[in-house]
Structures are given as structure tokens and as C-alpha cells.
C-alpha positions as CSV (number, residue, x, y, z in Angstrom):
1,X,29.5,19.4,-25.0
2,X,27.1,18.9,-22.0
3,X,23.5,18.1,-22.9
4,X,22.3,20.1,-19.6
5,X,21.4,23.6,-18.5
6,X,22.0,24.9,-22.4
7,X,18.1,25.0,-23.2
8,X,15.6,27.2,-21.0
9,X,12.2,25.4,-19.8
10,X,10.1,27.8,-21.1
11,X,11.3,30.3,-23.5
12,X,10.5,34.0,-23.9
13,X,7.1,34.6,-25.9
14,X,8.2,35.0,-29.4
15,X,5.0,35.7,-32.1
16,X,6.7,33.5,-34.4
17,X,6.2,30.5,-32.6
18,X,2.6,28.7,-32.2
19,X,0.4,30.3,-30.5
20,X,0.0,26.5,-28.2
21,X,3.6,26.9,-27.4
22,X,3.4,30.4,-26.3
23,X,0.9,29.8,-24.1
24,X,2.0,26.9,-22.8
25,X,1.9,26.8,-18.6
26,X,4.7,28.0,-16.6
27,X,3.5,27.4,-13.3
28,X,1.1,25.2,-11.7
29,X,-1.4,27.4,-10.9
30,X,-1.9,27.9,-14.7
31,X,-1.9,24.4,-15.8
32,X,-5.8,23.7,-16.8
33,X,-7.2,20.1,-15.8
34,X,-5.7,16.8,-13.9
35,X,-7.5,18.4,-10.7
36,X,-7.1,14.6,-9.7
37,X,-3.7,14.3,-9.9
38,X,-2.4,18.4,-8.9
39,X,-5.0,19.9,-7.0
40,X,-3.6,20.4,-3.4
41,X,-3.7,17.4,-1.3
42,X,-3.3,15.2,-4.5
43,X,-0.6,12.7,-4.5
44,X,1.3,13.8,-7.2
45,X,0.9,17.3,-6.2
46,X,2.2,16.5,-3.2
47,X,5.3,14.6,-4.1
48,X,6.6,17.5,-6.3
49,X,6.2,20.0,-3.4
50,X,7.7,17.9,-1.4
51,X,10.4,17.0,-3.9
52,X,9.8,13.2,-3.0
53,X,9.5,12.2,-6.9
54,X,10.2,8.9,-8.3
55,X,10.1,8.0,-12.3
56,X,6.8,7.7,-13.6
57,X,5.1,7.6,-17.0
58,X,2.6,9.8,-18.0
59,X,-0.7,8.0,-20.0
60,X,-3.1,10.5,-21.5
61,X,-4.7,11.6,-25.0
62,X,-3.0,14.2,-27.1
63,X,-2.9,17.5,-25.7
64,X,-3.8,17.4,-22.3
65,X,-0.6,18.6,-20.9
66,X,2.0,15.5,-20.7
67,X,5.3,17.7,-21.9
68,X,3.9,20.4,-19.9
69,X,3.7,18.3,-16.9
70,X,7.3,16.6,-17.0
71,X,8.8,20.5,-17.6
72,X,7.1,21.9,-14.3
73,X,8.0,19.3,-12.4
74,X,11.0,19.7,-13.7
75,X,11.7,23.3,-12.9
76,X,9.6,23.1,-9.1
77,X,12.6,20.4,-8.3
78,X,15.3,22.5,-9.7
79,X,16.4,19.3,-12.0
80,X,18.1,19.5,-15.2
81,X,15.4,19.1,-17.9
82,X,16.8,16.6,-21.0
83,X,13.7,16.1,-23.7
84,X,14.2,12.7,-25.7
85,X,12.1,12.0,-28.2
86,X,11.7,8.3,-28.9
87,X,10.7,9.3,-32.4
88,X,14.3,10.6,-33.1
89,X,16.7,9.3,-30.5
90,X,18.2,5.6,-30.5
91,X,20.8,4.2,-28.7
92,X,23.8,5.8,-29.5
93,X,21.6,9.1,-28.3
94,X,20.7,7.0,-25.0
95,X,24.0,5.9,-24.2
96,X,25.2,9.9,-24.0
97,X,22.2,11.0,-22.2
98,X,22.9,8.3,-19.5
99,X,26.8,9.3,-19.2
100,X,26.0,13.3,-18.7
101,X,23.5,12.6,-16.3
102,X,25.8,10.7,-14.2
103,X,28.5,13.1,-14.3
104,X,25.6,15.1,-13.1
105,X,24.4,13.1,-10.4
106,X,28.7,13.3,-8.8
107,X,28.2,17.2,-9.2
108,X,25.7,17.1,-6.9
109,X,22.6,17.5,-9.7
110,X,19.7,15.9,-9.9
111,X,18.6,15.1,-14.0
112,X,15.1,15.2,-15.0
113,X,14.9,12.7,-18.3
114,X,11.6,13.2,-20.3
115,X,11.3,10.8,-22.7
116,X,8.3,11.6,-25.3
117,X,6.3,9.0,-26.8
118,X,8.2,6.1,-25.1
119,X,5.7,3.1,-26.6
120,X,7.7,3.9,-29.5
121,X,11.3,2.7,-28.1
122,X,11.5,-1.4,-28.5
123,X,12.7,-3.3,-25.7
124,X,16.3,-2.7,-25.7
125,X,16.1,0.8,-25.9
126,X,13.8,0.6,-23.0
127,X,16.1,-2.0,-20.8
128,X,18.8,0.4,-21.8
129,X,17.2,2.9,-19.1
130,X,16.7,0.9,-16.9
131,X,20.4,0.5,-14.5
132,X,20.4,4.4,-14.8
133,X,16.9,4.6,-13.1
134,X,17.7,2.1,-10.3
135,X,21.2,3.7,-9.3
136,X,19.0,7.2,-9.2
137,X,21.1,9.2,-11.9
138,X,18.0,10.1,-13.5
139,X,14.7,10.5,-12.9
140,X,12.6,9.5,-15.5
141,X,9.2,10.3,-17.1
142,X,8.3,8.6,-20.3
143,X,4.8,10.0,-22.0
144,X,2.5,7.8,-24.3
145,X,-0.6,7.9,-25.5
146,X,-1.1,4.3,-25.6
147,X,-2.0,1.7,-22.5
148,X,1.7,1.7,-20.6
149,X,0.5,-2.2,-19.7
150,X,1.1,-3.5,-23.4
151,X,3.6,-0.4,-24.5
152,X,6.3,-0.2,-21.6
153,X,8.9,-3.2,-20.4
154,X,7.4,-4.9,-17.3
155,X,11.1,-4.0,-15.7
156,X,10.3,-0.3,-16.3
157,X,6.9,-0.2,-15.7
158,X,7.7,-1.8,-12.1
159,X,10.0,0.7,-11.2
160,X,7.9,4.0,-12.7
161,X,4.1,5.0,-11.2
162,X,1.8,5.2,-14.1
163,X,-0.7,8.5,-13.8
164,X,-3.3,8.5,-16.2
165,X,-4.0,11.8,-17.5
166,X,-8.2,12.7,-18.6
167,X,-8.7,14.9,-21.8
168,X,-9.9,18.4,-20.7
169,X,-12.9,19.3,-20.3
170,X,-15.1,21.6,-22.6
171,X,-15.1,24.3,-19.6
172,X,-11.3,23.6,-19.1
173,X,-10.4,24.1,-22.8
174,X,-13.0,27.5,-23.4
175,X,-10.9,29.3,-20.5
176,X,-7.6,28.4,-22.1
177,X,-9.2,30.0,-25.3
178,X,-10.0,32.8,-22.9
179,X,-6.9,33.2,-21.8
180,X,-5.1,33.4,-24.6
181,X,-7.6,35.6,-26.2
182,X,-7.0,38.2,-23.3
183,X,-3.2,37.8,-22.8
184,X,-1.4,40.7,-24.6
185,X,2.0,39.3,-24.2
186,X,1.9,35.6,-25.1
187,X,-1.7,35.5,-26.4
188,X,-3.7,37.0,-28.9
189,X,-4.8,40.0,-26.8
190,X,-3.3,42.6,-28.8
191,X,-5.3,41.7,-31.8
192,X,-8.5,42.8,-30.1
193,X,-10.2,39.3,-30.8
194,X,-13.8,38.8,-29.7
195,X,-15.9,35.5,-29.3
196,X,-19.4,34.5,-28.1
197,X,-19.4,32.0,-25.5
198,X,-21.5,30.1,-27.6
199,X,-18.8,30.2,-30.6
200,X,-15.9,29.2,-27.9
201,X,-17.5,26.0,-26.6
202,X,-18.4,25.0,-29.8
203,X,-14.7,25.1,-30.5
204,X,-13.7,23.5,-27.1
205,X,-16.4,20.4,-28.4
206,X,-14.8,19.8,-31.6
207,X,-11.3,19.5,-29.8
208,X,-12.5,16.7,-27.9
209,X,-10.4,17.9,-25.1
210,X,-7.1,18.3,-26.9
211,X,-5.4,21.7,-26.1
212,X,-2.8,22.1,-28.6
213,X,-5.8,21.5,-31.1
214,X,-7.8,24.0,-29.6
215,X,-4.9,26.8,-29.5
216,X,-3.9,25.9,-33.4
217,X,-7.3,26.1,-34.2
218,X,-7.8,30.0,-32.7
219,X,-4.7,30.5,-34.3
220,X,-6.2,29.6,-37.5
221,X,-9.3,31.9,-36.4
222,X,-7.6,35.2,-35.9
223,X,-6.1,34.7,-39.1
224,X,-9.7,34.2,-41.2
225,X,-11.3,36.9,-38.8
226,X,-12.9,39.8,-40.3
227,X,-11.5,43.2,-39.6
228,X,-14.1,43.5,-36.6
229,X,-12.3,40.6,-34.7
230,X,-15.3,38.8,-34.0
231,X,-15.0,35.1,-34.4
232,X,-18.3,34.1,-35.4
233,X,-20.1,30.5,-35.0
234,X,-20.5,30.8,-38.7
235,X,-16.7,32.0,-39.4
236,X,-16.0,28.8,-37.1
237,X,-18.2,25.9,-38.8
238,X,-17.0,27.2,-42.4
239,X,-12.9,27.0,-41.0
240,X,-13.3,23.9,-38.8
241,X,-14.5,21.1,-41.6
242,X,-15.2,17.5,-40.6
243,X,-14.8,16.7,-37.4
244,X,-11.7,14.2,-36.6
245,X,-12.1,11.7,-34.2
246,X,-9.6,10.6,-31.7
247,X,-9.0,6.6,-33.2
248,X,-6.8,4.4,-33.5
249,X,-7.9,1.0,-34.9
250,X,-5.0,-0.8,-33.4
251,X,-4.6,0.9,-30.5
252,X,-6.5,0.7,-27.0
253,X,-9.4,3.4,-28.1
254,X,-10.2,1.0,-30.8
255,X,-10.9,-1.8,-27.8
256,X,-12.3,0.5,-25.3
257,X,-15.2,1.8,-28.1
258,X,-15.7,-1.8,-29.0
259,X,-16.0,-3.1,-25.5
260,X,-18.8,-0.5,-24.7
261,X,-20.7,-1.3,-27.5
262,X,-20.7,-5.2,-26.8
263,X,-21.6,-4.3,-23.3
264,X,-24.3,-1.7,-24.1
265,X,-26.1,-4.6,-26.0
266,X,-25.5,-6.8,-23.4
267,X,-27.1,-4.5,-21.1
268,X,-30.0,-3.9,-23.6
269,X,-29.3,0.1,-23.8
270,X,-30.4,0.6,-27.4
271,X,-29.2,4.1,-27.1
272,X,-25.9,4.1,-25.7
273,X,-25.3,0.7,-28.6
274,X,-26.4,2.7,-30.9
275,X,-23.8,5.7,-29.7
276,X,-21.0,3.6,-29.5
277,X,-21.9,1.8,-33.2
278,X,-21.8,5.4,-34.5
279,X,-18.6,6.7,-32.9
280,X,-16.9,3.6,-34.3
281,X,-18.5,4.3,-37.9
282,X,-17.3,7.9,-38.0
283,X,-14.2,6.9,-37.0
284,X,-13.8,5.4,-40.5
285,X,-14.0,1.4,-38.6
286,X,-14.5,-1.5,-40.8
287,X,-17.8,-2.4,-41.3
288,X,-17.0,-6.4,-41.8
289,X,-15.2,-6.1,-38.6
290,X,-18.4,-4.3,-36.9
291,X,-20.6,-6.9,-38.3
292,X,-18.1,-9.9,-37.3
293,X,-18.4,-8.3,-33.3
294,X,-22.5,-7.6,-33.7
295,X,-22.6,-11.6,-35.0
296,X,-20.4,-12.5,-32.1
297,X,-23.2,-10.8,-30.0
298,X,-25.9,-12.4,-31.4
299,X,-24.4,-16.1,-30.3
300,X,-22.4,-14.8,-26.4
301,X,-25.3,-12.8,-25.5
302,X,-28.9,-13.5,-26.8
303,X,-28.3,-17.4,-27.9
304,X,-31.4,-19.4,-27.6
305,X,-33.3,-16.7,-26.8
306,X,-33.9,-15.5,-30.1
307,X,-32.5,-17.8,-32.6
308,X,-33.5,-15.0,-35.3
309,X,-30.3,-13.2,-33.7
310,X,-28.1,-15.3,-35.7
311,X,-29.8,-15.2,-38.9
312,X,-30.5,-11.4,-38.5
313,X,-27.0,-11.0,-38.3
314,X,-25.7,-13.5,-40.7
315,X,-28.4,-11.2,-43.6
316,X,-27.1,-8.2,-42.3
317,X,-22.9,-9.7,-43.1
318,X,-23.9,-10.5,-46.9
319,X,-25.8,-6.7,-46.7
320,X,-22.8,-5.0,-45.4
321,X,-20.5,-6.6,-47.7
322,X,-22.9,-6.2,-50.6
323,X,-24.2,-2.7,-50.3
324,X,-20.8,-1.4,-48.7
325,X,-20.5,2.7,-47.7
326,X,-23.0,4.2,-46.5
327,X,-25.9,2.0,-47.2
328,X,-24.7,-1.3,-45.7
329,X,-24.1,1.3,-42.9
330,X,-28.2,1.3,-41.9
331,X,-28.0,-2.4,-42.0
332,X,-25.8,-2.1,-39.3
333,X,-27.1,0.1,-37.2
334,X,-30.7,-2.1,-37.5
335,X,-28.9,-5.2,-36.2
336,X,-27.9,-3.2,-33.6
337,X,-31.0,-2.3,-32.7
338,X,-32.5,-5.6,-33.0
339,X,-30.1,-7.4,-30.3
340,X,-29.6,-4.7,-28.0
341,X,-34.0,-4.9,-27.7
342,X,-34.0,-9.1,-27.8
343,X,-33.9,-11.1,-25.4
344,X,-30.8,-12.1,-23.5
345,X,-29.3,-15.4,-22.4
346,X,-25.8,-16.6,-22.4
347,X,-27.0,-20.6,-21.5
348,X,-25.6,-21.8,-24.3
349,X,-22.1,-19.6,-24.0
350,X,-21.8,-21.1,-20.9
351,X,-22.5,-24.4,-21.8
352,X,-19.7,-24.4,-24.3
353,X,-18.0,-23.2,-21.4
354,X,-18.3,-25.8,-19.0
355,X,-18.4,-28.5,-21.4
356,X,-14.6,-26.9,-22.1
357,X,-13.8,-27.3,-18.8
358,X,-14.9,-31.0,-18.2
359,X,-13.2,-31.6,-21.0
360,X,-9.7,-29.8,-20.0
361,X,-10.0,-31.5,-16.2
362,X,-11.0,-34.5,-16.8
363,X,-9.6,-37.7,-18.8
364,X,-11.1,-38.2,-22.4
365,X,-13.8,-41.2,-21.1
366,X,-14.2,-44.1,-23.7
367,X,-17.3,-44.0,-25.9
368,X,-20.0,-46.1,-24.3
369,X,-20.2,-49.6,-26.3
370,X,-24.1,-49.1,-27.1
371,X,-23.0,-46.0,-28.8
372,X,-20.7,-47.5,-31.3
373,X,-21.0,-48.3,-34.7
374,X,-20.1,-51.8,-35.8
375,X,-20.0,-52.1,-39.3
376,X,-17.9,-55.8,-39.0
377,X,-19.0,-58.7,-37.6
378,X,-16.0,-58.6,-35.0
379,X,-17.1,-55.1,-33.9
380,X,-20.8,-56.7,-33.1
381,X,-19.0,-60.0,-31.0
382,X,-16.8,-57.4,-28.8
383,X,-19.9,-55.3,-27.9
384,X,-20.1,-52.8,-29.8
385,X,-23.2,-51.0,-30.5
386,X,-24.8,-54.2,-28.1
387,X,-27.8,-52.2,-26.2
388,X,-28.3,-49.4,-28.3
389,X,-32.3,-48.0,-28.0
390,X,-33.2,-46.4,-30.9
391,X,-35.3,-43.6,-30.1
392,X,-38.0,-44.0,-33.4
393,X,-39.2,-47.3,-30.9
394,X,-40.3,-45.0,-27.7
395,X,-42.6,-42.5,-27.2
396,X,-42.0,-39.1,-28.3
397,X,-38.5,-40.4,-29.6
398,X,-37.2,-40.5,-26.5
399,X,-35.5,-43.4,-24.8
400,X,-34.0,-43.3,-21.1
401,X,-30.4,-44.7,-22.5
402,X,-27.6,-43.0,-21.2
403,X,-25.4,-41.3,-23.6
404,X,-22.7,-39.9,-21.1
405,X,-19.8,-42.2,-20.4
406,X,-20.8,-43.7,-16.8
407,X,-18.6,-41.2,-15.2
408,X,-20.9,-38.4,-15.7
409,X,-24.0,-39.9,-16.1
410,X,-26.5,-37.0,-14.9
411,X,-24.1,-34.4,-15.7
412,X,-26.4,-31.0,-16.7
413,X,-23.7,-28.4,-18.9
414,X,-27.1,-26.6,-20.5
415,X,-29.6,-24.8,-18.1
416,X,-31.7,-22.5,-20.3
417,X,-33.5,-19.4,-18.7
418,X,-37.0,-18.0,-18.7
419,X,-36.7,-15.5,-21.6
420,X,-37.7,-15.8,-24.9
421,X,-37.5,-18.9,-27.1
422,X,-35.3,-20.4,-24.5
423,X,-38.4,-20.4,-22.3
424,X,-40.0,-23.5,-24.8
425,X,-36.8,-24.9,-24.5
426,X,-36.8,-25.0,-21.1
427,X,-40.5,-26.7,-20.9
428,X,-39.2,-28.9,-23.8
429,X,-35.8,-30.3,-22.0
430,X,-37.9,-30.9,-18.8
431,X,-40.7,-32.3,-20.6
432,X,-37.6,-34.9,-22.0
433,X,-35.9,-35.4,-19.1
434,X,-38.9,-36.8,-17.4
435,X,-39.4,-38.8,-20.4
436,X,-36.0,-40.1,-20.1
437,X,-36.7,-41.0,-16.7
438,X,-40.2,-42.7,-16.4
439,X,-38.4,-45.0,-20.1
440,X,-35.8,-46.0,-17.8
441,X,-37.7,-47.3,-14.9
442,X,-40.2,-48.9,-17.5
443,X,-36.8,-50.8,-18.1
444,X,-36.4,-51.8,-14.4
445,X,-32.8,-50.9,-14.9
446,X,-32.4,-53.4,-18.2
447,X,-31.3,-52.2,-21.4
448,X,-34.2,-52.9,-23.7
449,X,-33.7,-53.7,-27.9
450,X,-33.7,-51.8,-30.6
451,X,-31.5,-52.2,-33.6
452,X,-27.6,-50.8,-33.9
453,X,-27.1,-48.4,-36.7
């Protein structure tokens, strides 16, 4: 049996089905959001009305109109539309797809091939697409929620355009709820539903921009409404619960929440750390992890600069992991505070950096011989420790020997800034470093005594 033209796009309303399916778009003109993508004079716009489409994937959040997408473009290009779902498909399933859509393709059809959720198919189910989409049997369009970089086989990926879908909008997501509450036929008009504006974007908020969830949830409405029809602010904050956050903690959302924070420190936004700390905390994160990245923090991005940082955050691990949920939780959110304020310097990051880099491009020098130990009598007749200053014997405890191997005598890998502590440190190392220098002219270029240790 052929796996085309047996299965409608869009089927006829039918009240038994979710209300999100019933309502889903059948033309363009009613699909909500992606303005960047489809509004006219867009490029993917344009390449469906032109009929100029290649394979693509589709990169979004839940709910924001992926299937949708892939079944419009579908039926504007008058391709067969084959749905695969990654989750229940393998290859046996593949290999039959691939076979009717090249009989297809020597009829003189063109085959759509929608495959959903395709960051769950492993690498030779993904190569197994691939001489089907070169030779132009199908077209394909894989959807995934999760960065198409990391998820999809570079040989796919370079033969697809990626288009990133956005999560709707609070405005875009109330006039689907309008809509549907107004449309007799597919929608919930002929229940004579009412809702204050104020009630319908509080419900387009706590979607967070995901339609399907918005549709279920006014679904879920009409059902507890009273027999006036009005869905209340109060009938929705009893029916809605606990918020649920879009998170994954392995996914990308978990690195793109933790990025912001680190760089809303960085950029001493106390608010906007604080923000980020707290969307990662209600999101059910970790807290040794979040007190792990606010420790990293205190050493990449305030250093020197406050070498309370450290120890702040070092107090705040043994609080977190003492006190646990929710009271370590304040501990947390203090740290934050406290290096997002402090002062900033990264010297001694890149310091490590660059001594890293000397180290990797260069070849590993000998120790100087007046800074080795010789604890035998052989050691002390080939040289070793022979011109050693101890530093006790000059002023200040400084001494103008060289402790670089001769090939980078002078080299400077730590420049400390004007901020903070680092500021003393930075009169400090100068204050040596002319030391250093007026010791070893007093020398007149000899090494002086002092005893080896």
C-alpha cells in the first residue's frame, strides 16, 4: 500500500479532537507569529510562493507552529505530505518511506517528508536520508527543539537551511485565544465563552509562548467555567497551578540561562544576575552546580580585585550544601549579589592564559642553575644552586636575580588594573620591580652571595 495521498492535511473539525488541533492554521494568512520568516518579502515566504523550496530543519520551542509550518508548505507546493516521527519510526520505516517517494518522484510527484523531532534519530538513521535528499526524491523538513548544530549530521545539516523559529508572543497567543473563542465551527464559539483581556493575557504569560499549551489550557477553561461562561482571573489562577518553565538541564536552554547569568555579573547588572539566578532556581537547577558557576565567577571575572570573592563564595558552597532547599537558596542569591556589585578584573585569568600559551609555543626552558636545589656535594660542583640571592639579605626581601630562564628574562604575563584590591597590587608590583632593578645595578651586572637552600 502507498504511504501517499491516503491522509488529508488538515482534517474536518471534529469536537472530539483537541481543541489545538482543531484550530490548527490552514492557510498562511492564519498562521500567528514567525513574521520574520513569512511575512511578505521574507525569504522563506518567498521561496514557498515561488515553489523554489529546498530541505530545511525547523529549530523552535514547543508550540510555536513547527508541524504546522511543514503541512502548509506542504499543501501551497501541492507535495505529498508523509509525517515521520523519529519517536516511532526506525529504519525499516525509513527504508519504505524513501522507496514510495521515489516511485513518486518517476510519476511526476514531488514528496514532502516531515520528520518530527529529528535530534532524536542517531546518526545512521540520519545518513540514511541523506542519498534520497541529494537525488531530490524528497524534500525534507526535520523539526527539533534542540540546537540543529549539536543534534543533526553535519552531512544533513549542510544540505538543509536551518530557520529558527521565536516563541509567540503574549499579543500573538491572546488573539489565538480570541480566535478560537469566537469561531463557532472549529473553536469554542458556540459555547458562548467570555474573557477579560486582563484574564486572556494572563493566560498567554503563563504559556510562555507555547500555543498548543495555551489552546489545552482554554480547553481546560470552558470545561471549569461557570454556567455564565465567563472565564475569570480567579477561575484561571485556581485551574492553572504552578507555573512550568520551559528547561531542560541538558539541553541548550540550560546553557543559554547560564551563559546570561555569568555575563550579567560580568557586566555588573545586579538585576538582570539576579533574574537569570532565579529563572534557573525555579527551574528546579542544582544548587551545587549554581554555586560551582557563581565560584567560577568569583576567580574569571573579579580575581584580585576582591579576593573576598573567593572566600564569599567558597562560605556560600558549604551553606548551600548544608542548609539545602530553600534556605541555602538566599545564600545564593547573596553571592550573587555580592559579585555582580564587586569589582571586576580578569588579570589574573589572563595571566593563566598567556602563561598557557608560552608554555604550549614554546620549548620547556631548563631551570636556571642558581635556582636549583643541591642537596649532594656533586650537585654544588656542577652549579647547581651557585648564585642564588636569598631575598631575607636585601631590602624589602627583594633581590634583582632573575628567576625566568634567560629566554624570557623581562617577560610580564600579570598586568593588574586600577580597581579594587588589584589597585595595591599594582603599586605593590611596581614598587618591586623598581626594587628589582636599582638591586641589580647595585650588582653592576655580578651575581652577589647569599646562601643556597
Amino acid at each position: 500500500m502507498s504511504l501517499f495521498g491516503d491522509t488529508p492535511l488538515f482534517e474536518t473539525p471534529d469536537a472530539g479532537r483537541p481543541l489545538a488541533e482543531r484550530m490548527r492554521p490552514e492557510t498562511l494568512e492564519e498562521y500567528a507569529g514567525q513574521t520574520h520568516l513569512l511575512a511578505p518579502g521574507k525569504p522563506l515566504r518567498l521561496q514557498i510562493e515561488r515553489d523554489q523550496l529546498s530541505s530545511m530543519v525547523l529549530w523552535g520551542p514547543p508550540g510555536v507552529g513547527k508541524t504546522t509550518l511543514a503541512r502548509l508548505i506542504a499543501k501551497q507546493t501541492r507535495a505529498d505530505f508523509v509525517p515521520f516521527s523519529a519517536v516511532m519510526g526506525g529504519m525499516k520505516e525509513i527504508k519504505a518511506v524513501m522507496l514510495d517517494a521515489e516511485r513518486n518522484r518517476r510519476a511526476g510527484r514531488r514528496t514532502l517528508v516531515f520528520v518530527d523531532e529529528i535530534h532524536r534519530f542517531n546518526k545512521a538513521q540520519q545518513d540514511a536520508f541523506l542519498p534520497f535528499v541529494e537525488k531530490g526524491d524528497i524534500t525534507l523538513i526535520g523539526a527539533t527543539t534542540e540546537n540543529p548544530s549539536f543534534e543533526v549530521i553535519p552531512a544533513l545539516l549542510s544540505r538543509s537551511k536551518v530557520y529558527r523559529l521565536a516563541a509567540l508572543t503574549a499579543d500573538e497567543i491572546v488573539a489565538l485565544l480570541n480566535r478560537a473563542l469566537g469561531d463557532p465551527v472549529r473553536g469554542l464559539g458556540a459555547k458562548n465563552l467570555s474573557a477579560s483581556p486582563d484574564a486572556l493575557e494572563q493566560l498567554a504569560v503563563y504559556c510562555g509562548g507555547d500555543a498548543r499549551q495555551a489552546y489545552n489550557l482554554l480547553e481546560l477553561l470552558a470545561a471549569a467555567a461557570p454556567a455564565s461562561g465567563e472565564i475569570t482571573e480567579q477561575l484561571l489562577t485556581e485551574s492553572l497551578g504552578q507555573k512550568t518553565l520551559l528547561y531542560d538541564k541538558s539541553g541548550e536552554e540550560h546553557f543559554n540561562l547560564i551563559s546570561a547569568l555569568h555575563k550579567s555579573v560580568r557586566s555588573s547588572d545586579v538585576d538582570a544576575a539576579l533574574y537569570w539566578l532565579g529563572r534557573m532556581m525555579e527551574s528546579g537547577e542544582d544548587r551545587m552546580y549554581l554555586a560551582r558557576r557563581l565560584m567560577r565567577m568569583a576567580i574569571e571575572e573579579i580575581g584580585l580585585a576582591d579576593p573576598r570573592a573567593l572566600e564569599q563564595a567558597v562560605a556560600v558552597k558549604e551553606c548551600v550544601h548544608f542548609l539545602g532547599i530553600p534556605e541555602g537558596d538566599q545564600a545564593l542569591v547573596q553571592l550573587t549579589i555580592y559579585l555582580a556589585a564587586a569589582p571586576k578584573s580578569d588579570a589574573a585569568y589572563r595571566a593563566a592564559n598567556a602563561v598557557s600559551e608560552e608554555i604550549r609555543t614554546s620549548r620547556p626552558y631548563p631551570v636556571p642553575f642558581h635556582l636549583r636545589n643541591a642537596p649532594t656535594r656533586a650537585m654544588k660542583e656542577w652549579g647547581y644552586g651557585s648564585g642564588y640571592k636569598h631575598a631575607h639579605q636585601y631590602q624589602d626581601a627583594v633581590s634583582g636575580m632573575e628567576c625566568l630562564p634567560d629566554e624570557l628574562s623581562g617577560k610580564v604575563f600579570y598586568e593588574p588594573l586600577s580597581r579594587g584590591v588589584e589597585e595595591r597590587i599594582r603599586v605593590r608590583l611596581n614598587e618591586i620591580r623598581q626594587l628589582r632593578e636599582s638591586q641589580k645595578q647595585a650588582a653592576g651586572g655580578e651575581e652577589g652571595g647569599g646562601s643556597s637552600t
